[in-house]
TINUKE-910032 format. One record per residue (C-alpha): residue number from 0; residue in one letter; x, y, z. Coordinates in steps of 0.25 Angstrom, whole numbers, plus 5000, padded with zeros to 4 digits. Example, Ala and Ser with C-alpha at 12.3 -4.5 7.8 and 13.67 -1.06 7.14 Angstrom:
TINUKE-910032
 num residu    u    v    w
   0      A 5049 4982 5031
   1      S 5055 4996 5029
end
This chain:
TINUKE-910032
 num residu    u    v    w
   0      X 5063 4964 5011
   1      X 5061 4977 5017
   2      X 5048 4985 5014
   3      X 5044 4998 5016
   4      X 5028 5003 5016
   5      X 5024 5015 5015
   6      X 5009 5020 5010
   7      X 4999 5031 5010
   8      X 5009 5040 5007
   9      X 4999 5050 4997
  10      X 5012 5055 4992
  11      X 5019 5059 5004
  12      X 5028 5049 5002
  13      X 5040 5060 5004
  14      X 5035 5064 5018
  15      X 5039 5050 5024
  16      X 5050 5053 5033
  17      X 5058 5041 5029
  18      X 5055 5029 5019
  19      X 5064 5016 5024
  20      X 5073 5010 5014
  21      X 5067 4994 5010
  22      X 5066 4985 4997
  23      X 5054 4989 4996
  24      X 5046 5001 4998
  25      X 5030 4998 4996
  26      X 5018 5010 4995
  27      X 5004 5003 4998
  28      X 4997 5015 4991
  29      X 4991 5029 4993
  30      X 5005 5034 4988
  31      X 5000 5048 4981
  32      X 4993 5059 4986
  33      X 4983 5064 4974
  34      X 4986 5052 4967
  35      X 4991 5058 4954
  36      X 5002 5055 4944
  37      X 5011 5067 4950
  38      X 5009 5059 4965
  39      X 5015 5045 4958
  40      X 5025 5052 4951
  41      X 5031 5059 4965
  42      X 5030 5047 4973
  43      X 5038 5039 4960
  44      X 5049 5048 4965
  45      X 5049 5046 4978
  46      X 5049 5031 4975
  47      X 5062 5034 4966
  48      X 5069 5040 4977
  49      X 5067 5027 4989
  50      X 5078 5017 4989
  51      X 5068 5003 4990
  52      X 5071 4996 4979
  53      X 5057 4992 4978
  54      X 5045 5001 4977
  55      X 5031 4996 4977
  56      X 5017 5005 4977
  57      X 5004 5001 4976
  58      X 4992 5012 4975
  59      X 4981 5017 4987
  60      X 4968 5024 4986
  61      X 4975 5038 4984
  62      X 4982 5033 4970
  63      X 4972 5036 4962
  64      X 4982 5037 4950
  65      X 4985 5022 4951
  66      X 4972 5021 4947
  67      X 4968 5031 4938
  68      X 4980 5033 4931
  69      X 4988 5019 4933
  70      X 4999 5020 4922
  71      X 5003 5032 4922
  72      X 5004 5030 4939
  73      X 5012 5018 4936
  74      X 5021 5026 4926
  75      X 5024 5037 4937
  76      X 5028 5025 4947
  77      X 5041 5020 4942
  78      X 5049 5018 4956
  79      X 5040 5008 4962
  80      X 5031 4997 4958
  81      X 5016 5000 4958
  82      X 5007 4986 4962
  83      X 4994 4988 4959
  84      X 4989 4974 4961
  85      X 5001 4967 4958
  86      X 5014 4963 4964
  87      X 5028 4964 4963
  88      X 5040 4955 4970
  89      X 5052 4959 4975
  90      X 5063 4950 4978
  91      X 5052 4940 4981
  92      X 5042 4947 4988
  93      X 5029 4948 4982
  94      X 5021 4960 4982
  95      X 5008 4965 4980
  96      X 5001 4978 4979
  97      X 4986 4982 4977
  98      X 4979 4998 4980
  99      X 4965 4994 4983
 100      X 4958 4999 4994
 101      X 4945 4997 4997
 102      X 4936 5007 4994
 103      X 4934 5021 5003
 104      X 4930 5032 4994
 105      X 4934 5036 4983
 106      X 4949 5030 4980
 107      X 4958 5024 4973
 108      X 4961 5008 4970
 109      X 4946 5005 4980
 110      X 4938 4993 4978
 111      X 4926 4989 4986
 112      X 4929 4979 4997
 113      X 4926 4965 4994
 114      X 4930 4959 4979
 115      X 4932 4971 4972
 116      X 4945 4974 4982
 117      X 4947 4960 4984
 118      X 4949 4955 4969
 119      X 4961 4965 4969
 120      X 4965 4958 4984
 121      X 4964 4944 4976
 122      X 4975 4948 4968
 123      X 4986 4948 4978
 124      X 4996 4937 4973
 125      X 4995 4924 4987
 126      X 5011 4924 4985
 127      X 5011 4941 4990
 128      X 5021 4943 5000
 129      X 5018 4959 5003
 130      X 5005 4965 4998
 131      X 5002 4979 4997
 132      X 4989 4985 4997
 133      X 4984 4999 4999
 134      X 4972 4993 5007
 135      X 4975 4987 5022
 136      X 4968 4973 5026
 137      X 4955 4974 5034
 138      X 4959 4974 5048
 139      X 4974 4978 5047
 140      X 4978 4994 5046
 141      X 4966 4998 5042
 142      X 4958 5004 5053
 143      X 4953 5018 5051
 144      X 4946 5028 5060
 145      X 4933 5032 5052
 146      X 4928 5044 5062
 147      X 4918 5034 5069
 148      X 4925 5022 5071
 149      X 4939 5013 5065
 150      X 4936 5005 5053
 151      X 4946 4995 5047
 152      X 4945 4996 5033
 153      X 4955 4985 5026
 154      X 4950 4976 5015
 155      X 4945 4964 5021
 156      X 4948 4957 5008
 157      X 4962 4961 5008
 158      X 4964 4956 5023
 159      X 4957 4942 5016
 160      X 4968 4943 5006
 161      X 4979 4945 5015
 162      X 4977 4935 5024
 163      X 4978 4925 5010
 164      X 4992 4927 5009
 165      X 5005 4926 5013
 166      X 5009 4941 5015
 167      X 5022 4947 5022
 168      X 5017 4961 5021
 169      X 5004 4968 5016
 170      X 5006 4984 5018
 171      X 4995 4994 5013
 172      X 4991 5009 5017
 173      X 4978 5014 5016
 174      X 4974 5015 5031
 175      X 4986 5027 5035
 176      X 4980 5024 5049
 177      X 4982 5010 5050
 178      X 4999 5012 5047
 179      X 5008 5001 5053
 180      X 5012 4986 5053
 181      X 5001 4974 5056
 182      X 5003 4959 5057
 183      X 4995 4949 5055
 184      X 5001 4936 5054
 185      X 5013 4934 5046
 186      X 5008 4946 5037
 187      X 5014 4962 5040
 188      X 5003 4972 5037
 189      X 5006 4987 5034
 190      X 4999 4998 5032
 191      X 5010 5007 5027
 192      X 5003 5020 5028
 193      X 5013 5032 5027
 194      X 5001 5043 5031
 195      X 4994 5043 5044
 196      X 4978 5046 5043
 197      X 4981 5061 5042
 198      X 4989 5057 5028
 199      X 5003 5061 5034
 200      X 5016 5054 5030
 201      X 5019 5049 5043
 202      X 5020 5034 5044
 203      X 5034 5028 5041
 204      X 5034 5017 5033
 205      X 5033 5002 5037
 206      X 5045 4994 5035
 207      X 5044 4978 5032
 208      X 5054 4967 5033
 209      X 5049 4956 5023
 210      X 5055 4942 5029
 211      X 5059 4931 5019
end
């Protein structure tokens, strides 16, 4: 099964200057700009147009009308399958997808750190093969420059629940500056940002082979 990640595209989704073919084509959130129904409608569209057979989205800290406004969001989004906490299979691959962050400001889908981030962590199936957050791990693409000094800022609790299971991939976003492919063990980490720090469209996006 070939998948396709992208994230952090804060609807420039059109600006990416080619979107690989795959059976599955996965966003890991922060897919609008304003976050408004308008933005959800637009990126429905481009959706429409991409040959995957398979589309799945799961919402960032900029989709505020995930939250606020979740059925008519949902409504808009008819060419690819929304997880919010939940999971889907495709041709026997189970997958799973969350939007929570920690909290920074102000944002959509935060929690604290600790159990209130970590009850929505517990939820995550022991049997997922791919799991999709919006938030990267602790330690693992999530390093940001603050001005004084880098800081890694990753949920340790999800790193905890990772490393219970049985995972072929985990992508997510958030951190546009930690883009790329990670190991660690038998597990592929992606941070599958499409914008760099300066919030341009410039990362292609990361192609995985999932072996039987």
């Amino acid at each position: 099964m070939k998948l396709v990640c992208i994230s952090d595209t804060h609807s420039l989704h059109r600006q990416i200057p080619e979107v690989p073919d795959g059976d599955v084509l996965i966003h890991a959130g922060d897919c609008l700009g304003s976050g408004t129904i308008e933005d959800v409608a637009e990126l429905n569209s481009w959706f429409r147009r991409l040959p995957h057979p398979h589309k799945i989205l799961i919402a960032g800290n900029h989709d505020w009308v995930f939250q606020e406004a979740p059925e008519q969001a949902r409504d808009r989004l008819s060419n690819a399958t929304y997880l919010e906490d939940s999971g889907i299979e495709i041709d026997g691959v189970r997958f799973w997808g969350s939007p929570w962050s920690p909290t920074f400001m102000d944002w959509a889908f935060m929690q604290d750190r600790g159990e209130p981030i970590n009850q929505y962590w517990q939820r995550i199936p022991d049997n997922t093969d791919v799991l999709i957050t919006h938030s990267p791990p602790h330690g693992i693409a999530d390093r940001v420059d603050t001005g004084l000094e880098f800081e890694n800022v990753g949920c340790r609790d999800l790193l905890a629940r990772v490393r219970q299971l049985k995972l072929k991939a985990h992508i997510f976003g958030h951190i546009h500056e930690g883009y790329g492919e990670y190991v660690e063990g038998s597990t592929r980490f992606i941070n599958a940002s499409t914008c760099n720090v300066r919030y341009e469209p410039v990362n292609p996006p990361v192609v995985v082979e999932l072996g039987r």
